[in-house]
C-alpha positions in Angstrom: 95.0 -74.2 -69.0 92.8 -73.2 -66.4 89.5 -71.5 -66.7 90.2 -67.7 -66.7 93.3 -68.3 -69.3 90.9 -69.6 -71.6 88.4 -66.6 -71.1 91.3 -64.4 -71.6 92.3 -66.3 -74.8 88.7 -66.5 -76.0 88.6 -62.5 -75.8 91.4 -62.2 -77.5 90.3 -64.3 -80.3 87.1 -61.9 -80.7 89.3 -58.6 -80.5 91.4 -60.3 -83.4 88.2 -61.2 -85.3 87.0 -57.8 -84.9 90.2 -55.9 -85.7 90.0 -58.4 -89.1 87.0 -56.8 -89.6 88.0 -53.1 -89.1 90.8 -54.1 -91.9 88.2 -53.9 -94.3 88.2 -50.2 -93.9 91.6 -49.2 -92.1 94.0 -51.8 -93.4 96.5 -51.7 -90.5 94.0 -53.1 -88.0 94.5 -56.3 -90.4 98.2 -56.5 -90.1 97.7 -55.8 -85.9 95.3 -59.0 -86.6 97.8 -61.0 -88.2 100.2 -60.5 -85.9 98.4 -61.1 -83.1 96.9 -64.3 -84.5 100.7 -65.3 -85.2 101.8 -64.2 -81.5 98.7 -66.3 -79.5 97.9 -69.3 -81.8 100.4 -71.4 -80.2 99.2 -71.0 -76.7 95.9 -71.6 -77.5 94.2 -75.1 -76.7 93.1 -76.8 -79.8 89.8 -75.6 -80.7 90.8 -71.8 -80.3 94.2 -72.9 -82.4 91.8 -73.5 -85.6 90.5 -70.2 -85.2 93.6 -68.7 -85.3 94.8 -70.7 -88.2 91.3 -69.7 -90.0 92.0 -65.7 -89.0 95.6 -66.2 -90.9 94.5 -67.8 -93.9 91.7 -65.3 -93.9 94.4 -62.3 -94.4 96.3 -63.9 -96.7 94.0 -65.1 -99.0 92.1 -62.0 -98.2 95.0 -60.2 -99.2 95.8 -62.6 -102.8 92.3 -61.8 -103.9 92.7 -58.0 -103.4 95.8 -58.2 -105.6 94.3 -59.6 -108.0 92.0 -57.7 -108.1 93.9 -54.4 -107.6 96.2 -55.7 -110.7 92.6 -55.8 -113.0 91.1 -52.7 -111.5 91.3 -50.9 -115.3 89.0 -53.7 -116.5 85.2 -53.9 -115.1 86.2 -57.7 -113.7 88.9 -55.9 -111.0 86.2 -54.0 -109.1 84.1 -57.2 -108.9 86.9 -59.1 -107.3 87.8 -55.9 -104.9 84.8 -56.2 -103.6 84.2 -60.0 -103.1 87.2 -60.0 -101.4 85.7 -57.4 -98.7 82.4 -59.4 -98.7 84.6 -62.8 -98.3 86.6 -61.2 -95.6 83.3 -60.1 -94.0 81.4 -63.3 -94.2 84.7 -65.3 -92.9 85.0 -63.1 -89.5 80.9 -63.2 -89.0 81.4 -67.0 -89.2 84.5 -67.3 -87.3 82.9 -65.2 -84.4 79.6 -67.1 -84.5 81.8 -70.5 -84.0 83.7 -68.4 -81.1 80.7 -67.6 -79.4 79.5 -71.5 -78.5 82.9 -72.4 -78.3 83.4 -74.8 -80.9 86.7 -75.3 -83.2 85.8 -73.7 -87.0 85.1 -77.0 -89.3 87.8 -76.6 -91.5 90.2 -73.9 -91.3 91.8 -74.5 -94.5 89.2 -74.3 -96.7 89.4 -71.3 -99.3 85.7 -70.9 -98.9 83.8 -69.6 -96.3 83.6 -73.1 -94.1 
């Protein structure tokens, strides 16, 4: 992959991240996020392929803890998971974008956590 693919792949990445965190207010932005994540994680070199595997598991754990907390909403605890799930969602992209920036691979992509 030459030089300018990876740019190109690199902006992508960011658009992604950002569309992630447009979600947090206009849900479909997500699901464009998702997909794309899906569509260009496979011609990614490796570094930029953990990113993509971090922006997936961010939407659908993202999207587990909002269920749950959409299925408790009646009970104080519901509203508290709602919005942890926003801030988690929030701090996740921030994190991912920070890694994007000096180029490096995200630590561990599969972690439920924030790193």
């Amino acid at each position: 992959m030459n030089e300018l693919q990876q740019k190109n792949l690199t902006g992508t990445t960011k658009l992604i991240y950002i569309l992630m965190l447009v979600g947090t207010l206009l849900p479909m932005t997500a699901v464009i996020a998702l997909i794309m994540a899906y569509i260009y994680r496979d011609q990614a070199p490796d570094w930029l392929q953990t990113h993509y595997r971090f922006l997936i598991r961010s939407f659908w754990i993202g999207l587990l803890y909002l269920f749950i907390g959409a299925f408790t909403y009646l009970i104080v605890i519901g509203k508290l998971v709602m919005a942890f799930a926003v801030i988690w969602i929030i701090v996740r992209c921030i994190k991912g974008l920070n890694w994007l920036d000096r180029q490096q691979a995200v630590p561990n992509p599969d972690t439920w956590w924030f790193e």
